[in-house]
N, C-alpha and C positions, 0 to 999 in steps of 0.2 A: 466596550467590554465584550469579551466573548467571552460563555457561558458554556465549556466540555465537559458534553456525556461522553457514555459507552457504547449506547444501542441509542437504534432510532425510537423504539418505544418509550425510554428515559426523555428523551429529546421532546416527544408529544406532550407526556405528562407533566415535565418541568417548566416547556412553554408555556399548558395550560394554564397552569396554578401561578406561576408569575402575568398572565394576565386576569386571572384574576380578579388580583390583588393588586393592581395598576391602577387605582385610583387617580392619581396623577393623567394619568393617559399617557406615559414615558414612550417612544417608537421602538419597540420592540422585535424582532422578529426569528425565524425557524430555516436554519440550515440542515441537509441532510439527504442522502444519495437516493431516498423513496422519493424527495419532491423531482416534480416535471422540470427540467433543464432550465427549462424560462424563468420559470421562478426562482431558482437558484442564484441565476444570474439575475434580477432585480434585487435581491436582498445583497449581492455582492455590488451591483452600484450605488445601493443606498446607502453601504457602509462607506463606500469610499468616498461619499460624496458629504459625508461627516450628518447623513441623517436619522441615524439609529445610537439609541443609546446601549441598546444589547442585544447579542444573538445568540441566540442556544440552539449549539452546533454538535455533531461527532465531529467521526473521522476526516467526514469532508471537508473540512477546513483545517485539518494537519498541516497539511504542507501546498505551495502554490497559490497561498492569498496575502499579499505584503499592505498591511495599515499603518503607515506611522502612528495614527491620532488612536489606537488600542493603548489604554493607558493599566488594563487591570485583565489576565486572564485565571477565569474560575475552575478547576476540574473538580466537577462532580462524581465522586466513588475513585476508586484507583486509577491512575494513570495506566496499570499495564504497561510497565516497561521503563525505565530512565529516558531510553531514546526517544518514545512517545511525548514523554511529560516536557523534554529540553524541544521539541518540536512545538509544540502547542505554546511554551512559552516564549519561544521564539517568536508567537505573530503577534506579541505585544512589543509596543513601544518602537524600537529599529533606530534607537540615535545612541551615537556614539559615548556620549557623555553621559547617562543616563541605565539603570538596571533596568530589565523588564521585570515586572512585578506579577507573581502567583497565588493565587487562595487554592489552598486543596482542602477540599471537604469529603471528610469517609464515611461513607455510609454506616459503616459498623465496624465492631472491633479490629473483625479480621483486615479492617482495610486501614483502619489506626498504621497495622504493622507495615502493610503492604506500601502505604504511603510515607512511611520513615524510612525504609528500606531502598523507596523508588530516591526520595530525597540525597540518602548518601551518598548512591551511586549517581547521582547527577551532580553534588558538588565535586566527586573524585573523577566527572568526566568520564565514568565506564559506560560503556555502548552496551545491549545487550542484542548488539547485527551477530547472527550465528557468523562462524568463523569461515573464511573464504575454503572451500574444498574442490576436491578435482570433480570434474565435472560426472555425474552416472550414466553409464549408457543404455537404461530403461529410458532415462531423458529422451536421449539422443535418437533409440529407436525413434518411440514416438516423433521426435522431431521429422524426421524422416519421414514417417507416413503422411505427417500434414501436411511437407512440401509436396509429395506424391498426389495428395488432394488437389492441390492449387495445382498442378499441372507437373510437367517433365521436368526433371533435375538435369543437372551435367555431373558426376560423380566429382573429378578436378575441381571442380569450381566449388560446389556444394562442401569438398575438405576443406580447402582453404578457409572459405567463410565460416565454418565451426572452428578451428582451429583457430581464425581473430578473434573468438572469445575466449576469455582469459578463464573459465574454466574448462575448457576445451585445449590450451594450447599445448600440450602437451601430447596431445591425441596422434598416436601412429597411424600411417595411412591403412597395416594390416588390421587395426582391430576395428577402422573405419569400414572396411569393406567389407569385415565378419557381420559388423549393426547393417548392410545394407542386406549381406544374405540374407540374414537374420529377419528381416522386415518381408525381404523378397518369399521366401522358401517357408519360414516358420523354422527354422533351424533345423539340425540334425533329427531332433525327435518326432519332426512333422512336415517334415520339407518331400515324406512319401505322396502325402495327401493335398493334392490339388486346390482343395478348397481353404487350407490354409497359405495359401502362394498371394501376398499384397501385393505386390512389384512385380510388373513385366518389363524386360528389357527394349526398349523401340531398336528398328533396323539402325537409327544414328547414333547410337548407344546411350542415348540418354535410358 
């Protein structure tokens, strides 16, 4: 069974109180991106290795962890999102013949709604991934200066390779070398003053 919060502080509190009240001594355990890497990965071979009866996880086990033997996933307070909630259900169960099965538990009223809401839009299959757009070229700058970091560009090469992404593909090579002024000079309204100049040109033209 895996057991989704929202926050890692949810994740502390709800471990605690279910051990508890562990009477039994059930193997229980805590997922979640504050623990030491190590640890993370021992609670992920212990599930895979069919040793735990439940983890109380966030985000960190969204997506990139496949358990057949999850037979029950719990979200604690809203899912945030249809895609979130078909995510998280998604690491339940994984056999063809068979539903993955959800508990959603709402904190409060407001999440009553939020979790009827998340529900419809997950049986009507609506995503809530914002809509694919053209790519910004605030992005782009910035993109720019961080290759600048990591060392010398080729201008050729460096379009091409923006332009293989599909929000980029579109991109003119002029308004490509206005973002490289623009990075270089500080644009028209500052390209007087030296100290806003990011980009120097080498003798090879990178």
């Amino acid at each position: 069974m895996l057991v989704f919060v929202n926050t890692r502080s949810q994740a502390e509190l709800l471990f605690q109180e279910l051990w508890r009240i562990n009477e039994d001594g059930l193997e229980i355990a805590l997922h979640h991106g504050s623990l030491d890497a190590g640890q993370r990965r021992k609670v992920e071979a212990a599930m895979t290795e069919d040793r735990l009866r439940a983890v109380v996880c966030t985000s960190s086990l969204d997506l990139g962890i496949d358990w057949g033997d999850v037979d029950l996933v719990i979200n604690v307070g809203a899912p945030k999102g249809a895609s979130r909630l078909m995510q998280r259900i998604g690491r339940a169960n994984h056999r063809m013949d068979e539903p993955s099965k959800a508990l959603l538990v709402p904190a409060n009223r407001f999440e009553i709604l939020e979790c009827r809401a998340t529900l419809e839009a997950a049986r009507a299959s609506t995503q809530d991934t914002p809509p694919l757009r053209t790519g910004g070229l605030d992005v782009l700058t910035q993109h720019l200066l961080g290759l600048a970091c990591a060392g010398p560009f080729e201008t050729q090469e460096t379009f091409e390779e923006m332009t293989s992404a599909e929000p980029y593909r579109d991109l003119d090579f002029t308004t490509f070398k206005r973002c490289i002024d623009f990075v270089a000079t500080g644009g028209y309204a500052l390209k007087s003053y030296d100290r806003y100049a990011r980009l120097k040109r080498m003798p090879d033209g990178r």
